[in-house]
N, C-alpha and C positions, 0 to 999 in steps of 0.2 A: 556524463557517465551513461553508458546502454544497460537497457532490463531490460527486462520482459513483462509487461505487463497486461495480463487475463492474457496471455498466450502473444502478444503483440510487442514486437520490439519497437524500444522506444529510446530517446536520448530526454534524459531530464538532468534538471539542475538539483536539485533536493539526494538532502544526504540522508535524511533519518523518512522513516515509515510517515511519522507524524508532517514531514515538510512534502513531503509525497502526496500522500491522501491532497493536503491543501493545493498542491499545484494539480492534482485533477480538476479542482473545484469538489470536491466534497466535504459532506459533513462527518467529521470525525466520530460523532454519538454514534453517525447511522451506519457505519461498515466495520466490516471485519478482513482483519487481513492476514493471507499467509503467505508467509516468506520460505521459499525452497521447501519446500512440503511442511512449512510448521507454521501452524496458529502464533500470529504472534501477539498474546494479550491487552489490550486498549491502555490499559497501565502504562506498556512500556513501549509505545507507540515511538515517543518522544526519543528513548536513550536508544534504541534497534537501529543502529546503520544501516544504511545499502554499500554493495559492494558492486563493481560492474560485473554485470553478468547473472545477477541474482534475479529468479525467478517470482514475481509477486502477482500473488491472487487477490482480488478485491469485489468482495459483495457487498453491494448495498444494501439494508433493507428499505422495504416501499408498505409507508401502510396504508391500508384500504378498507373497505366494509362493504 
């Protein structure tokens, strides 16, 4: 399937937000994601499809002192 991911088209195998995140290598606690201009809650990472073509934003947080 093609996104677009942080502006960047991409071909991945992950169908939900949640298998997403993990085939970046990230950690789920630490981002927030929005799909096609909408937050989409950490809750429902899991149940959120991707659809081809759909637009996903991914911030990580970094903490520091």
């Amino acid at each position: 399937m093609r996104i677009q991911v942080n502006g960047e088209d991409r071909q991945v195998q992950a169908r939900t937000i949640l298998a997403l995140v993990a085939e970046l290598g990230l950690d789920v606690r630490k981002v927030a994601v929005e799909r096609n201009l909408e937050i989409v809650p950490r809750s429902l990472h899991a149940a959120t499809p991707l659809a081809d073509g759909d637009r996903i934003e991914v911030v990580q947080f970094v903490g520091g002192g």
